[in-house]
N, C-alpha and C positions, 0 to 999 in steps of 0.2 A: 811181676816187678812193681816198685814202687818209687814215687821220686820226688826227692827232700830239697829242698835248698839250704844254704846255707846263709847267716846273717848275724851280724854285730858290727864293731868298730872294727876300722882300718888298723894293721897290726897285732890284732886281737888272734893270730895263729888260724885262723877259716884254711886258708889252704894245706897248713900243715897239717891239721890235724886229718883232711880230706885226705892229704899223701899219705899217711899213716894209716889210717884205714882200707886203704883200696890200693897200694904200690903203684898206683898211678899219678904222672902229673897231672895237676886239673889244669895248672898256668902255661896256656898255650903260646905265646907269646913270649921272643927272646927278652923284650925291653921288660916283661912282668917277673921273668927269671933274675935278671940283671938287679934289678930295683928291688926284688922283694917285695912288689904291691899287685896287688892284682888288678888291673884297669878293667879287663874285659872279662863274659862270662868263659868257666871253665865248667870242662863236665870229667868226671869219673864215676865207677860203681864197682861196688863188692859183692860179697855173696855172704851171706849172714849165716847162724850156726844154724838155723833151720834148714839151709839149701835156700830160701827166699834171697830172690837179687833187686840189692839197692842202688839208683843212680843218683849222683848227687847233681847241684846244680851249686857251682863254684860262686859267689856273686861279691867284687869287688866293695870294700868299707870306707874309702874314702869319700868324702863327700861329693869329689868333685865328680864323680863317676855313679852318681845317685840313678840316673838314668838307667843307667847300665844295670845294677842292681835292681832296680823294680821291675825288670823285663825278664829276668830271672825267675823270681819270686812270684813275679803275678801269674802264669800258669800250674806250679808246684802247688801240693796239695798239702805238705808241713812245709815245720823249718828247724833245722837243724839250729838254734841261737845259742853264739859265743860268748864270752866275755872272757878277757885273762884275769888270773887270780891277783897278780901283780899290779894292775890298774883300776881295775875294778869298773863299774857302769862311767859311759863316754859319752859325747856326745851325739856318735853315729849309731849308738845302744841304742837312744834314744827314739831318732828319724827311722832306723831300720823296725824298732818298734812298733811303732807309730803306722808304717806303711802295714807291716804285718796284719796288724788290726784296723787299718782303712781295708784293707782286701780281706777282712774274714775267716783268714788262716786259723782252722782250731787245732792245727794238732800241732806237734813239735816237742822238743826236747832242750833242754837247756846243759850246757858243756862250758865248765868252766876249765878255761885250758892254762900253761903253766905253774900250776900246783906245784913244779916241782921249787919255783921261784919265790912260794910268798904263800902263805895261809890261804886257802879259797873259801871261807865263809863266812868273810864280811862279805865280800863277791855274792857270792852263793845267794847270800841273805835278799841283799838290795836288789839283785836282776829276779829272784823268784816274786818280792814283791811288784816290784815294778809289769810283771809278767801277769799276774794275776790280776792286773784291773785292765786287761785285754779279753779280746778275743779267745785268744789261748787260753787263759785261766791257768789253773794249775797243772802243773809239768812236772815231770821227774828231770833232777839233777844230778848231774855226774861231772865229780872232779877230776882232772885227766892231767899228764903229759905225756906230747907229742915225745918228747926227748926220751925220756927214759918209760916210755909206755905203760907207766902208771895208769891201772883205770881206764884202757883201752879194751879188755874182755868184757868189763861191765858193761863200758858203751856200747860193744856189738848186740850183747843182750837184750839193754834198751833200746836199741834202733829195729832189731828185732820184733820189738812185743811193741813198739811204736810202728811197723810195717805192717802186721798183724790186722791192727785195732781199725786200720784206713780205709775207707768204704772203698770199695771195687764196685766202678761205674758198668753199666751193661752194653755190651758189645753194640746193641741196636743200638745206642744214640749214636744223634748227627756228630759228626765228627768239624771240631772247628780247633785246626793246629796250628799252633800261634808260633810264625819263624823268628827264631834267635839267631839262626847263623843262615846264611847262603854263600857258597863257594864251584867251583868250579873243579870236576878232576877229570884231568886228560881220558880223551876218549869214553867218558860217561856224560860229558853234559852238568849240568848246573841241579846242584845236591842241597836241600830247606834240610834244616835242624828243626826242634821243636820238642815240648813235652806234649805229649799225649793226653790228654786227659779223660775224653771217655771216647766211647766208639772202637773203629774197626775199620784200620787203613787194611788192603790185599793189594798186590801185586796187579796190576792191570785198570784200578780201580780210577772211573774220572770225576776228579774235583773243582773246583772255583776258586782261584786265585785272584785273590784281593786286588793286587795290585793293578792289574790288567782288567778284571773282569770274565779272561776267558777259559776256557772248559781247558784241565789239562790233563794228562793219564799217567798213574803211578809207572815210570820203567821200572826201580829196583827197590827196594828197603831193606836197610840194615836199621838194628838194635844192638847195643853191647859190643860194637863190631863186626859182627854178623848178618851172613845175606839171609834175608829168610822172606817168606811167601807173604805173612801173614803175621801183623802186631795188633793187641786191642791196649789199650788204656787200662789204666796207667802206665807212660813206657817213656823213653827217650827216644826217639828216631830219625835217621835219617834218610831223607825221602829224594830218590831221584827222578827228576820230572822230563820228562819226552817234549820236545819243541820249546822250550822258556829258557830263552837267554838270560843271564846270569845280572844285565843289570835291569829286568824289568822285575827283580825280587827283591826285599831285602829285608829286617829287621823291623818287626810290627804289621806286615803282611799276615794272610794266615790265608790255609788251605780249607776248604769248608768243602761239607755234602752240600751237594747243589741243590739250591730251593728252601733251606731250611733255617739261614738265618736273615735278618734285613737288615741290610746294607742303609747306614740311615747318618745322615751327618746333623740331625737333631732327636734328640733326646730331653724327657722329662726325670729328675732323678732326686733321690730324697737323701740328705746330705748330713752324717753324722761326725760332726768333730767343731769348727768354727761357724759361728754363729753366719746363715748366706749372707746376711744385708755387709761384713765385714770381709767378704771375700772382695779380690781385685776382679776388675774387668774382667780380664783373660786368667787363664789357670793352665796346665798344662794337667790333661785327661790322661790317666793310663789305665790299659786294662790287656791283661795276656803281656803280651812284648811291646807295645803299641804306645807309643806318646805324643798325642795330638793337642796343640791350641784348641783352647775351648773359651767362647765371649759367654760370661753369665748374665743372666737376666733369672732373678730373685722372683718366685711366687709368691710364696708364705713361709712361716717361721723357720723351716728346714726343705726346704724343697723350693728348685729351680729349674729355668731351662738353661739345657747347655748348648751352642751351635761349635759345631765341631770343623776344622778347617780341612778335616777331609771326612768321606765315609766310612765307617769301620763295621763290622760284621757285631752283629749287640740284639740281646734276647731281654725280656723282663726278666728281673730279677738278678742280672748278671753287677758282681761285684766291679768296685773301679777304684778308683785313688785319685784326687785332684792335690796338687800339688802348684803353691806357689814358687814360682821358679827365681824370681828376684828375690824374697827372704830365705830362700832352699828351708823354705818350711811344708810339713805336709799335713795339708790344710782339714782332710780328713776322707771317709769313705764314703763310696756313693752306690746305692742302689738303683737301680735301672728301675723305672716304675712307666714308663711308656714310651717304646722304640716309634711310633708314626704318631706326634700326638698331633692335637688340631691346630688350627693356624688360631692368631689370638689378636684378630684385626677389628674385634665392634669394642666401643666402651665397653668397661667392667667386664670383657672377656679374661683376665688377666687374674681378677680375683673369681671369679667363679671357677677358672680354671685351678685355682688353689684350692679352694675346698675340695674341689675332686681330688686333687693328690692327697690331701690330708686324711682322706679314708683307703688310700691305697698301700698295698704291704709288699709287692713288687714279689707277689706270688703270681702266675699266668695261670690265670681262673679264666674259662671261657663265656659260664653265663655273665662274668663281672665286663667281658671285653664286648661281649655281644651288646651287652645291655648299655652300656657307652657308645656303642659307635651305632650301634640298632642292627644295621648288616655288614657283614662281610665275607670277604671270599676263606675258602679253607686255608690256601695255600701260604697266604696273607697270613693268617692265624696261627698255622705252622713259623711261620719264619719268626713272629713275635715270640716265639714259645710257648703255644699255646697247644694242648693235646685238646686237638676235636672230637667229640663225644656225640653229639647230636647228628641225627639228617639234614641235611641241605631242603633248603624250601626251592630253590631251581638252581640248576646246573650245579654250578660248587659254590653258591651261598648259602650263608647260614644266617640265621636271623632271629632277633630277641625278641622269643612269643608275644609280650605286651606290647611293641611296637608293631610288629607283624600284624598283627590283629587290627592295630590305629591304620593302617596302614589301609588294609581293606575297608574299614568303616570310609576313610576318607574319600577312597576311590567311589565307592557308591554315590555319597554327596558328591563329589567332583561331575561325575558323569550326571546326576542329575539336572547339578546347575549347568553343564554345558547342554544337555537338550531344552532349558528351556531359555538359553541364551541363542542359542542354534535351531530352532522349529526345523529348518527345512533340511538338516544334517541326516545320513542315517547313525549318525551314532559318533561317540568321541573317538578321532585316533589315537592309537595306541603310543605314537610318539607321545602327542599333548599329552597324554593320562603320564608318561614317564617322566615328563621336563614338569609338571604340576605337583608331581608327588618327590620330584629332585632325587628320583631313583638311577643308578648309575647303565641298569643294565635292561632291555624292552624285556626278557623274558622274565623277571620279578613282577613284570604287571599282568602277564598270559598267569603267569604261578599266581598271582590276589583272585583272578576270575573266579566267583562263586558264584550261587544264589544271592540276587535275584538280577545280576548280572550277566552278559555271553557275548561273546566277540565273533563279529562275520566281515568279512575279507579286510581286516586288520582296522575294524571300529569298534567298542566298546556300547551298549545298551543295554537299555533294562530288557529281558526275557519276557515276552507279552505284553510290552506298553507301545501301544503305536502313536502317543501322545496325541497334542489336540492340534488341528492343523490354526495357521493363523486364517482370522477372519475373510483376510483375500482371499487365500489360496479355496480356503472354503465356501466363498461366493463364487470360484470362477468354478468349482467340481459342480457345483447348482447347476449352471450355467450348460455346460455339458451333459448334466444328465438330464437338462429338458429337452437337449437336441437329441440327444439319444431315446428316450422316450418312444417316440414314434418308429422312427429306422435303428434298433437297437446296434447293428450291427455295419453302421456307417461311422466311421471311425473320422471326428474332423480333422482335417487338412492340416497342416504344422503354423499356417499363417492362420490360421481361426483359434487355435490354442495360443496363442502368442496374444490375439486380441481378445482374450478371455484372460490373457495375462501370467499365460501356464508356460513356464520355459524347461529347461530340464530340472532343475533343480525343486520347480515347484513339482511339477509330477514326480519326481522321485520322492517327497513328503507325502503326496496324494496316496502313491502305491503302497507306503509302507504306511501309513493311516487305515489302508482296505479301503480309500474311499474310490476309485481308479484300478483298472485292471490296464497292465501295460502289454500291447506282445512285441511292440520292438520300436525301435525309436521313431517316436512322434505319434504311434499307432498303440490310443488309447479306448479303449470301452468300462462299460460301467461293471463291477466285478461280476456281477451274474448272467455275465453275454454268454460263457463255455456252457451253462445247465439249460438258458435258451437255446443255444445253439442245437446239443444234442437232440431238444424237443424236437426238431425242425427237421433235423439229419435223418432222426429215425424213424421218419415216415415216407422218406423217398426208397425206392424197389433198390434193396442191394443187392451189392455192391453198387459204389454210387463215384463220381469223378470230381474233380473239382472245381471242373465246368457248372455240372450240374447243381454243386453245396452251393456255391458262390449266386448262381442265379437264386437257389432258392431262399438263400439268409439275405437275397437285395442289397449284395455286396461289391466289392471290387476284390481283384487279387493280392491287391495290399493290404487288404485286412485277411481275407479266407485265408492266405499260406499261411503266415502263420498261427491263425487262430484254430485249423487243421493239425498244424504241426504240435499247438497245447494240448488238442485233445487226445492226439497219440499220446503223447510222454503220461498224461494222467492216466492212461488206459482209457478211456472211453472210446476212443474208435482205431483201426486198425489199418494200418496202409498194407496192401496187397502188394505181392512180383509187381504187377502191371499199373501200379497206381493209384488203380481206383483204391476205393476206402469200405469198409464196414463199421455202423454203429456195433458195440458188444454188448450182448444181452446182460442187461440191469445195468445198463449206461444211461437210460432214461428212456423216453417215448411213451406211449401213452398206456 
């Protein structure tokens, strides 16, 4: 399936010629039969001489009903464009134009309808020129009447070999279905219309509705009428949804694959039609079915931000239409060039932030997004539009090699200057190294750890630097190892290290300097007390007790336990069943 909309002036025959083609009405509405205008959208579809099926997409030509018409058009992927023979180019020829080509629309076919009323190619003449300095470019034309079906077999031809030519999107993309209609049928629940455009709604399947926010599950799907399992894009469908009451939906919502686009009520967007600095304050934004207040604030020569007065589901590169609504002029088309952009709160953030749009082509390149933002999360990436291609440097970040790399250089300097701001620290936390480096997430700084850096119970140092202690701390280890000197193995008291000026914080500098051997708090010796010790051990008759080690090292049992207990853990001696101990041969002794 394929699906067209239709577009010209009010009275211009759109519906009739729709009826003619398809035996169906599109004008669903008594007061649009009564009146002969179409206010709201209508849908029908045929079957082409191929066996290929077209739906159309009805969209009212009077001005006053401009809205209505762009919410039509803006998810269809042609346009089926009118003009009558008898009138010729209008002024709704013109606006419908105009939006066609704000939104990008390349394909379409041009129908000049009651031929049978007035020569069609002065007509002809002026909508093909006028056609041709669009988006569309050049079309094939076809002069028709609805009445006497002149020129109707042609048309199916050409809608045909214009059904043909339409690129068919692939099943895997994310699905973002933009609702035009919500209604309610007895005993089914509350039924979203919409065009399809890529993807792959099933039966069962849970999506994200806009409006609400929350997860809901397809109950049934019809296309053409019909219940069926399974529609992919391009299609017309309608969707009935399990648990969503009927007024938490409506016209400009959309149903999206979860996670895959952002929800974002600011956007950066580069603006082809009226000069920005000439746009009004507010515009009114469309895109899909969707028409939201939008306040501009002008970058550079073609390119703005827009704050949007509600959130809408928006990718880079995703087509729009601004539109001012006090002259119903449409002011031109907008390219999405950055769904999360930065906040623009220091001087001259405002023009630097212009230059960067001005190299941007609202294509979603991942080295161009990585490389602007430096990091970010995958899923993040995905919902901008972004296909990730790269490895995650930790968890699901991804990050831009030349920053990545700055990133590590900095850490090393960072950690430097904090040990020689910090002497008696063992090492920088890994918090500070995170809030230093304004990184969002702790394990991006465990991921920077290289040579000639290493993290021990969540502090950052350099690997083999046990830096220089400061000159106290280093007069008061003197100080103790002249007491130690003689009784190596008398370990002083916690108030003799305190008047030596050593509190926890200095001996934990001492220990990790090697100047200080610690075996447990406040119980310090000089590092080479364990290779004396064994001397000493392994000359007493083993197996030997702790009575025994303790008399012979001239100790107390606040030092021997565990100074006993280090020589276990390094192997050097062996605690027995019963307690006593053994030195092990090549532990030392004489």
């Amino acid at each position: 399936m394929q699906v067209v909309a239709t577009a010209g002036h009010v009275d211009h025959g759109k519906s009739t010629l729709v009826r003619a083609l398809t035996g169906m009405e599109p004008d669903r509405w008594a007061e649009e039969r009564r009146r002969g205008m179409t206010i709201d959208l209508g849908f029908a579809w045929t079957a082409l001489p191929s066996g290929a099926v077209l739906a159309f997409v009805d969209v009212p030509g009077h001005e006053r009903f401009v809205p209505n018409m762009l919410a039509g058009i803006g998810p269809a992927p042609a346009a089926l464009f009118v003009v009558a023979a008898d009138e010729g180019w209008m002024p709704q020829s013109a606006e419908h134009l105009a939006a066609l080509d704000a939104l990008g629309v390349r394909h379409g076919l041009l129908v000049v309808t009651r031929s049978d009323l007035a020569d069609p190619a002065a007509a002809t003449g002026q909508a093909l020129a006028e056609i041709a300095a669009t988006s569309l470019g050049r079309v094939d034309a076809l002069a028709v009447s609805a009445v006497t079906g002149a020129g109707l077999p042609e048309l199916r031809a050409a809608l045909d070999r214009l059904a043909a030519s339409l690129p068919v999107p692939e099943p895997a993309e994310p699905v973002r279905l933009w609702v035009d209609r919500a209604f309610t049928i007895k005993g089914s629940g509350t039924v979203l219309t919409g065009t399809l455009g890529a993807g792959e709604l099933r039966t069962g399947d849970e999506l994200e509705l806009t409006g609400t926010g929350q997860r809901v599950r397809i109950r049934g799907l019809q296309t053409l009428g019909c219940q069926v399992d399974r529609v992919a894009g391009v299609a017309r469908v309608a969707v009935n949804l399990r648990g969503v009451a009927r007024e938490q939906v409506g016209r400009g919502d959309a149903l999206l694959t979860p996670g895959r686009f952002q929800q974002t009520d600011l956007v950066d967007v580069r603006l082809a039609g009226d000069p920005v600095v000439e746009l009004p304050a507010e515009v009114t934004l469309h895109v899909g079915s969707a028409a939201v207040t939008a306040r501009v604030r002008p970058l550079g020569a073609d390119t703005a931000r827009l704050r949007l007065d509600r959130p809408l589901p928006l990718r880079i590169g995703d087509r729009a239409l601004l539109r001012d609504p006090g002259r119903r002029h449409v002011a031109g088309g907008v390219t999405v060039l950055d769904v999360v952009p930065p906040r623009l709160g220091r001087r001259g953030a405002a023009v630097a932030r212009a230059a960067v749009l001005a190299g941007l082509d609202g294509r979603p390149d991942e080295p161009g997004e990585l490389a602007r933002r430096g990091l970010a999360r995958r899923a993040d990436l995905e919902r901008m539009g972004v296909t990730v291609a790269t490895a995650p440097v930790a968890g699901d970040w991804h990050a831009d090699p030349a920053h990545w790399r700055d990133l590590g250089r900095r850490l090393v300097d960072e950690v430097a200057r904090w040990a020689q701001a910090h002497p008696l620290e063992p090492g920088m936390p890994v918090e500070t190294a995170r809030r230093l480096l304004d990184l969002p997430d702790r394990a991006l700084v465990e991921a920077l750890l290289a040579a000639p850096l290493v993290a021990r119970e969540g502090r950052i140092s350099r690997a083999g630097v046990t830096g220089v202690l400061p000159e106290q701390v280093a007069r008061a280890v003197r100080r103790v190892g002249a007491e130690l000197a003689e009784r190596p193995f008398v370990a002083p008291e916690a108030a003799r290290l305190a008047e030596f000026g050593l509190g926890h914080r200095e001996i934990g500098a001492a220990v990790r300097a090697g100047a200080l051997l610690k075996l447990a708090d406040n119980v310090v010796l000089l590092p080479d007390a364990p290779e004396q010790a064994i001397r000493v051990l392994a000359e007493l008759p083993q197996p030997f007790t702790l009575s025994t080690a303790r008399q012979a090292l001239g100790t107390t049992r606040r030092v021997a336990v565990p100074l006993l207990e280090l020589l276990d853990r390094r192997g050097a001696t062996r605690r027995l069943p019963d307690d006593a101990r053994i030195v092990l041969s090549g532990a030392g002794g004489p």
